[in-house]
C-alpha positions, 0 to 999 in steps of 0.5 A, spaced: 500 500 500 502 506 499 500 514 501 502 521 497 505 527 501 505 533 499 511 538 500 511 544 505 514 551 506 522 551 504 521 546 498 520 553 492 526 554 488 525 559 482 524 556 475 520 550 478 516 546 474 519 550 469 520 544 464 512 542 465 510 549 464 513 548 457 511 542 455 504 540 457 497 546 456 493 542 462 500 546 467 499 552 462 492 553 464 493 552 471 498 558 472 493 562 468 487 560 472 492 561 479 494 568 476 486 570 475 484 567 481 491 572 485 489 577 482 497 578 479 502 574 475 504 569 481 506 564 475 512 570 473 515 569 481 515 562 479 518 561 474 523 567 473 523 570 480 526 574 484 527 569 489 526 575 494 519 575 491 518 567 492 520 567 498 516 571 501 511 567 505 504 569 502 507 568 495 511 561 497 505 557 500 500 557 493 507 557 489 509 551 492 501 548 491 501 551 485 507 546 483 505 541 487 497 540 485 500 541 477 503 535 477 498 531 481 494 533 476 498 531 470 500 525 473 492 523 473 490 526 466 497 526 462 499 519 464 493 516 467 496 514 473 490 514 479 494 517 485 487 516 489 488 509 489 492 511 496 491 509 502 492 516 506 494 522 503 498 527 507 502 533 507 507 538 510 504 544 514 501 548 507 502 541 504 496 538 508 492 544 503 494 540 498 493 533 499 486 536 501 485 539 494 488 534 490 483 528 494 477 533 492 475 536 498 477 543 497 476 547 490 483 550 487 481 556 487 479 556 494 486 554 495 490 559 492 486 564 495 486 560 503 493 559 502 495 566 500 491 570 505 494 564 510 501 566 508 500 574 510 496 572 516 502 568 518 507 573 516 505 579 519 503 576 526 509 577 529 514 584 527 519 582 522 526 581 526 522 579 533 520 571 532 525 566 528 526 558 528 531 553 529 533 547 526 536 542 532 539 535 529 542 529 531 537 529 538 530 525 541 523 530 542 525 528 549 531 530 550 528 537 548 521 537 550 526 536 557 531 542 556 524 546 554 520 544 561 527 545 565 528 552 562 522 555 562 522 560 566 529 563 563 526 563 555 519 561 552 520 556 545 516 551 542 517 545 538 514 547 532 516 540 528 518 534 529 519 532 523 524 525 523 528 522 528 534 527 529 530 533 525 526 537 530 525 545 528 524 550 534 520 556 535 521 562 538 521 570 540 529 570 537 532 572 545 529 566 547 531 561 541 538 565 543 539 564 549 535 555 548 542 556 543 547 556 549 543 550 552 543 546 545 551 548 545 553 546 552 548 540 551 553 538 545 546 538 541 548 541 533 542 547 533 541 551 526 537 559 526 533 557 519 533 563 514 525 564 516 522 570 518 517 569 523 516 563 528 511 558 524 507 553 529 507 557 535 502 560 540 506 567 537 501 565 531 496 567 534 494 573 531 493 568 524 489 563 528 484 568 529 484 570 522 483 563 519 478 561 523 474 567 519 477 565 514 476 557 513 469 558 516 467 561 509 470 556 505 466 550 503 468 543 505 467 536 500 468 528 503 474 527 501 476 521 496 482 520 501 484 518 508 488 525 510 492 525 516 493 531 520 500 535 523 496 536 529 494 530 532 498 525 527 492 521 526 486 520 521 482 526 519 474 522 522 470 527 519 468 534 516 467 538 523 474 535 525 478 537 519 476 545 519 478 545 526 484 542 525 486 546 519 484 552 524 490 549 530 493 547 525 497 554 525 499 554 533 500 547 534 507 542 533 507 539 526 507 531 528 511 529 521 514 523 525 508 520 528 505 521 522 509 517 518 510 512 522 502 512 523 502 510 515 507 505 516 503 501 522 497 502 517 501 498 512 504 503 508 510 501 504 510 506 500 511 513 500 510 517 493 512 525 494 508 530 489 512 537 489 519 540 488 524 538 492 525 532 495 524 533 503 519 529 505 523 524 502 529 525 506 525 525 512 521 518 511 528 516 510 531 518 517 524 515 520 524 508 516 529 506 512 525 500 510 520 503 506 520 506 498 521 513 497 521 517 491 519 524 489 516 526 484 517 534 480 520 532 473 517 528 467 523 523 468 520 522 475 513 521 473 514 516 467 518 512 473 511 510 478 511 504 480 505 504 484 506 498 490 498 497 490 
């Protein structure tokens, strides 16, 4: 059995799909319907830059849907390969959007638009310079949940991913993350700052859950064709009512990759297929389960190599 996951913020890189865009008309109309739906050329950021420009939150989350759901599309309709014939779809924070859509539960329209107003909400909730995020590698969720209760009347910083065994991701107010840094360091623990201007998935995001909230109420829902996983609990998604909250929490909460997978492979996944740029996703299932297959699809080559474990 296998599961398609969908890739998160991180994975943009200008000029994506650049290959795709200039060979099928099925990924022409879906830039051009993006840029009528946005209101701009977000197909031009994509595909020319500047990379500042793609970067920038509100553009990098329906850029990197944008890709993501072209080619789940042209997989399906170009080479006539069902990936709703998976078990579970998941994805990684606005990943999980595009697993939504591509199991017919949102329309693409509302995506773009959801992710874009998503993007600016979590942008803005904290001023630029006062928030930030650290990668922490080579360590157990334990080990860190324990320096972060230990500490905590010296700083405030939460986990924010816990992406695979060795990878978790730190959020904070950046005098906090600094002073948790020392910790790390004295503990021997390898720690990164990220390149990323805001703390995503933290209580500091309350501002965009309040928007969101707003937001997702307007929007309409549909059964979705597939099981989805949800970053908030690493569970099934059961039902409708569930799923908006959780996408709502989803902003503030911990994105509980780890045990996502390892739920799916419990489930019987042995397969993974990853849809979107980059490879990411895939690197992380590696570090959680060595055992099982994984290949990340964002080029035509990619696509013609599908070999589906039913």
């Amino acid at each position: 059995m296998f599961s398609v996951i969908f890739p998160g913020q991180g994975s943009q890189l200008v000029g994506m799909g650049k290959n795709l865009y200039g060979k099928y008309n099925l990924v022409q109309d879906l830039f051009k319907e993006a840029d009528e739906t946005l209101g701009f050329s977000l197909s031009d950021i994509i595909l020319n830059g500047p990379k500042e420009e793609l970067d920038l939150t509100e553009n990098t989350q329906p850029a990197i849907f944008l890709i993501s759901y072209s080619i789940f599309k042209l997989i399906k309709e170009e080479f006539k390969i069902n990936l709703n014939k998976a078990k579970f779809f998941a994805g990684h924070s606005l990943g999980e959007y595009t697993a939504l859509t591509s199991a017919g539960s949102l329309t693409f329209k509302d995506t773009l638009k959801i992710l874009k107003i998503r993007g600016k909400a979590m942008q803005n909730s904290v001023p630029k310079g006062v928030g930030g995020m650290v990668a922490v590698l080579g360590s157990e969720i334990k080990v860190i949940e324990n320096i972060i209760d230990e500490n905590n009347d010296k700083y405030e910083c939460f986990i924010a991913n816990d992406n695979s065994n060795g990878q978790i991701v730190i959020s904070g107010n950046l005098k906090d993350l600094e002073k948790m840094m020392i910790d790390l360091k004295a503990a021997n623990i390898k720690n990164i700052k990220l390149p990323v201007s805001a703390p995503f998935h933290c209580k500091l995001m309350n501002k965009a859950t309040h928007i969101m909230s707003d937001e997702i109420s307007k929007l309409t829902f549909n059964e979705p064709q597939n099981t989805l996983i949800s970053n908030v609990t690493g569970r099934e998604i059961s039902n409708l009512n569930d799923l908006k909250n959780l996408l709502i929490k989803q902003i503030e909460s911990r994105v509980r990759w780890r045990e996502s997978v390892l739920l799916m492979i419990d489930k019987g996944i042995s397969q993974f297929i990853e849809i979107g740029p980059g490879k990411v996703l895939s690197g992380l299932i590696k570090r959680i389960d060595k055992n099982v297959k994984v290949s990340a699809i964002n080029s035509e080559e990619d696509i013609k190599l599908i070999n589906i474990n039913e």
